[in-house]
C-alpha positions in Angstrom: 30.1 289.5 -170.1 31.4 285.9 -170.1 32.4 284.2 -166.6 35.5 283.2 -165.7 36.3 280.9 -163.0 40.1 281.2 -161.2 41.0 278.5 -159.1 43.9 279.1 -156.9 42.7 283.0 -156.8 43.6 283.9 -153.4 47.2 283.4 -154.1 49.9 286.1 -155.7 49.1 285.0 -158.9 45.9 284.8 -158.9 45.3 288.0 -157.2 47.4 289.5 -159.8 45.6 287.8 -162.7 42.1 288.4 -161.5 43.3 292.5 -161.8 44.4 292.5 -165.1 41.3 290.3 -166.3 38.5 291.9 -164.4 37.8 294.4 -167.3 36.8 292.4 -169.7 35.0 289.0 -167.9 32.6 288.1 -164.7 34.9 286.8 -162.2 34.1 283.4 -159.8 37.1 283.1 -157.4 37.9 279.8 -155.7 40.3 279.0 -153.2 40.8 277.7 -149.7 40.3 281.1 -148.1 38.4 284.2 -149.5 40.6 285.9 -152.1 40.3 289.8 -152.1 36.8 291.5 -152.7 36.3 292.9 -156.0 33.2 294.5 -157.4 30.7 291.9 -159.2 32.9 288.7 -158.5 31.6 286.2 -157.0 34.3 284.6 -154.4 34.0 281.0 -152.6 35.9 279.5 -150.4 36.0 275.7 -151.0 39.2 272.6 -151.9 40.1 271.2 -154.9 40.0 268.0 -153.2 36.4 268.1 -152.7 34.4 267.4 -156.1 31.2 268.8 -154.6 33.1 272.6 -154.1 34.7 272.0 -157.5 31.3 271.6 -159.2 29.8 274.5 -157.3 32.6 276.9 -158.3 32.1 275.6 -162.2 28.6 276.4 -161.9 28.1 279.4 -165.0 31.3 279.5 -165.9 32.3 279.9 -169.7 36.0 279.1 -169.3 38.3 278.5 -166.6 42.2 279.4 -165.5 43.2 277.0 -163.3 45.9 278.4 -160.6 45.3 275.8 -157.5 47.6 273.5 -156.7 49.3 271.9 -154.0 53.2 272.8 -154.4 56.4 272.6 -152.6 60.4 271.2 -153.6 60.0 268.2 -151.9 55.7 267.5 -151.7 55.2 264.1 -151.8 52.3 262.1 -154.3 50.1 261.6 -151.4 50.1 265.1 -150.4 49.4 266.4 -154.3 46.9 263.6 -154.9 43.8 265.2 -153.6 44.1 269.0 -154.5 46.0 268.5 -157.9 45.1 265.3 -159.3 41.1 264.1 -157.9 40.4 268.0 -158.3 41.7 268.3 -161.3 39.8 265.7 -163.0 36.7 267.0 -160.9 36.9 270.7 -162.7 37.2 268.8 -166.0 34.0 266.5 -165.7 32.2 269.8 -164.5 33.5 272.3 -167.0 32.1 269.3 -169.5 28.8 269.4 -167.5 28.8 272.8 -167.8 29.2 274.0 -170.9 32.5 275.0 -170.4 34.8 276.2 -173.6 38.2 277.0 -172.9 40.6 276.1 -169.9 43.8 277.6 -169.3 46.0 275.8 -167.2 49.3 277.1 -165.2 52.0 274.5 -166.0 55.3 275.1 -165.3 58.8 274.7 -165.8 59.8 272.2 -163.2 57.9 269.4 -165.7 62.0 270.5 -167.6 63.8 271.0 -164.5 66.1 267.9 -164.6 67.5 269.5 -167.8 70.8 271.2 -167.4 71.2 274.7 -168.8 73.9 273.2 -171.6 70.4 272.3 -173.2 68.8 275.2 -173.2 66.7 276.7 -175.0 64.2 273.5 -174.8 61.4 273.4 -177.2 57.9 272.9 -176.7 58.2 269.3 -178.0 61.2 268.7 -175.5 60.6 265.2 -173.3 59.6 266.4 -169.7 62.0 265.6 -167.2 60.5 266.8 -164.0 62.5 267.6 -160.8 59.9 266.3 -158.7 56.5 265.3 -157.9 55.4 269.0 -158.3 56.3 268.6 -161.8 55.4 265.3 -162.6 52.0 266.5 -161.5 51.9 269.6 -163.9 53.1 267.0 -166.7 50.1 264.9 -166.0 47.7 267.5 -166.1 49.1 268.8 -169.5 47.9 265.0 -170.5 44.6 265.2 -168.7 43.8 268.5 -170.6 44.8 267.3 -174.3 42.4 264.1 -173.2 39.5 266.1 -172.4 39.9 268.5 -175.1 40.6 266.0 -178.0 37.8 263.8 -176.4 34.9 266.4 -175.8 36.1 269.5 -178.3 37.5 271.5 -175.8 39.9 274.2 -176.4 42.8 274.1 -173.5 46.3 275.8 -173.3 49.0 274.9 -170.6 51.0 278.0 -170.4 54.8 276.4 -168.6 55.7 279.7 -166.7 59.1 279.9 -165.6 58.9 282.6 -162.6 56.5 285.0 -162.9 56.4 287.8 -160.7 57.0 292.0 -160.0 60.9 291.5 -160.5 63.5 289.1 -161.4 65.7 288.1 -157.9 68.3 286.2 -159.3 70.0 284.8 -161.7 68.5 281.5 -162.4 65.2 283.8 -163.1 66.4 286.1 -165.2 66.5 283.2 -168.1 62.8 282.6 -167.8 61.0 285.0 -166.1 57.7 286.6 -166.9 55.5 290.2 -166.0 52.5 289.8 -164.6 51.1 291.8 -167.0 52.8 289.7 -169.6 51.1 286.9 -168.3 47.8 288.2 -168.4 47.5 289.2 -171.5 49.3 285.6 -172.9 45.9 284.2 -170.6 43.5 286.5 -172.8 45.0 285.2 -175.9 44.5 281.8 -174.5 41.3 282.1 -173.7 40.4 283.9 -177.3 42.2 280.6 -179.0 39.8 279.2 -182.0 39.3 275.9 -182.8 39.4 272.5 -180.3 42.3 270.9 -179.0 45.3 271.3 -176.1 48.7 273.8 -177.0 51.4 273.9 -174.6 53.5 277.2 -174.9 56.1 278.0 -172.4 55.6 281.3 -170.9 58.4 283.4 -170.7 59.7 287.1 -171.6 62.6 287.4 -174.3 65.8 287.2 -172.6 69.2 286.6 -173.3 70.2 282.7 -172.9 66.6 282.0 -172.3 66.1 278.1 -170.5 62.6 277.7 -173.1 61.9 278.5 -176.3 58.9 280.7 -176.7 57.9 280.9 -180.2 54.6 278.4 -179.4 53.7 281.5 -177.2 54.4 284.0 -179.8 52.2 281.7 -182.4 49.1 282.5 -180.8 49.8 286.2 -180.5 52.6 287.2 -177.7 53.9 290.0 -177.9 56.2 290.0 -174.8 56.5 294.1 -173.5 59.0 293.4 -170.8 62.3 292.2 -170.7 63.6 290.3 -167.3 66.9 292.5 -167.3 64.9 295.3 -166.9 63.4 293.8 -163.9 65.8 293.1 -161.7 65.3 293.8 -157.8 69.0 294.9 -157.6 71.9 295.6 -160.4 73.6 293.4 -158.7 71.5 290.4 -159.9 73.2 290.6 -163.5 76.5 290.2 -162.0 75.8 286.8 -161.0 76.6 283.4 -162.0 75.6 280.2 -161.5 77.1 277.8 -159.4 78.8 274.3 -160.8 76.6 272.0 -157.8 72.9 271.0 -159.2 71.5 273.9 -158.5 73.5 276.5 -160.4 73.6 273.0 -163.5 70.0 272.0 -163.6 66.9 274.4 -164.7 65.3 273.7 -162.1 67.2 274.9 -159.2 66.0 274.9 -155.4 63.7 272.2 -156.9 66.5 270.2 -158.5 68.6 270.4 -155.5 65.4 269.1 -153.3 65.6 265.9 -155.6 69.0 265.1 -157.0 70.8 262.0 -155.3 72.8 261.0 -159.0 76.2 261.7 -159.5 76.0 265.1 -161.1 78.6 264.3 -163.7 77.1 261.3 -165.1 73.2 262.9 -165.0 74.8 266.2 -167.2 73.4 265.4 -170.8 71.5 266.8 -174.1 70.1 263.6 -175.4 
């Protein structure tokens, strides 16, 4: 079988991904501590910010999902620089070294957040406006990927998730969530995409009011299976309604709120 590499695969996503793709590659999982066992994977620890453990965990690898990154509301440049931008470029130089065909990228929807919800659903083709360093740095590495794939031939997807996980816990979520099993199988259509070139889809379910429009997903094959109002960790969740401060106006949320110093009624546009 092929290799895959997963960076970031000691996290919940990863873990979650490496699952649901086990059956049908040869795992190598990278991350800052050992990520769980599995049978015929190989697993090293290493950082992103160091280009020698990049390279090692490229080694043999036919395509890549790249997870790690360093995240948080407020993280700073300085704190992202390292992990997310030096190690970025690092896993690009050796996937070209390598051999490497196709890298999926985790982007995400805080590259939008500064959008309010009166704009939703956003395109694909939407300006970014990030709610903070976190999403200025998955912005950048949309731009590093379509570099390296128009330069070298490449095939690379940035999948912008909006909250992925086992249930939707609030509101905000349930206009952009994703299953994990949803997920994976948008990553195997990713990685089975023909021809060179970046695509940026945003990955998300089918909801009502959705935050993203998800067609570019559906254009490579998505067939979303589960709906976020079917999710929900409590009924209770679709009886709530957003606030009128940043957090309930802006996509982004906690992130938003993290950020914001404007006067909320001026920064409240479409254009």
């Amino acid at each position: 079988m092929p290799r895959l590499l997963i960076t970031g695969a000691a996290g919940l996503l990863g873990r979650e991904m490496t699952q649901r793709l086990a059956p049908d590659w040869d795992l190598t999982l990278f991350d800052l501590v050992a990520a769980p066992a599995l049978p015929g994977a190989r697993v090293l620890v290493g950082d992103m910010g160091n280009a020698a453990d990049v390279a090692k965990a490229v080694e043999g690898a036919d395509a890549i999902l790249h997870l790690a990154c360093r995240h948080g509301e407020a993280v700073t440049f300085e704190e992202t620089l390292d992990p997310n931008y030096r190690g970025t470029v690092a896993m690009m130089e050796a996937a070209l070294a390598n051999g490497v065909s196709h890298v999926v990228f985790a982007s995400s929807n805080h590259g939008w957040g500064l959008y309010p919800r009166i704009a939703a659903p956003l395109p694909a083709d939407a300006p970014p406006r990030p709610d903070g360093w976190y999403g200025i740095n998955k912005i950048w590495t949309e731009a590093v990927l379509s570099f390296y794939a128009d330069a070298n031939g490449l095939t690379a997807t940035s999948l912008r998730i909006g909250n992925c996980g086992p249930s939707v816990p609030d509101e905000r979520r349930m206009h952009m969530w994703i299953s994990f099993d949803d997920l994976a199988a948008l990553t195997a259509l990713a990685l089975a995409r023909k021809g060179p070139g970046h695509r940026a889809v945003f990955a998300t379910a089918d909801c009502a009011a959705p935050f993203f429009d998800n067609s570019g997903a559906k254009a490579i094959g998505f067939a979303p299976s589960h709906r976020p109002e079917d999710h929900l960790d409590h009924p209770s969740v679709a009886d709530q309604s957003a606030g009128d401060d940043i957090f309930g106006r802006a996509i982004g949320g906690s992130y938003a709120t993290a950020n914001f110093k404007a006067d909320i009624d001026t920064w409240e546009r479409t254009e």
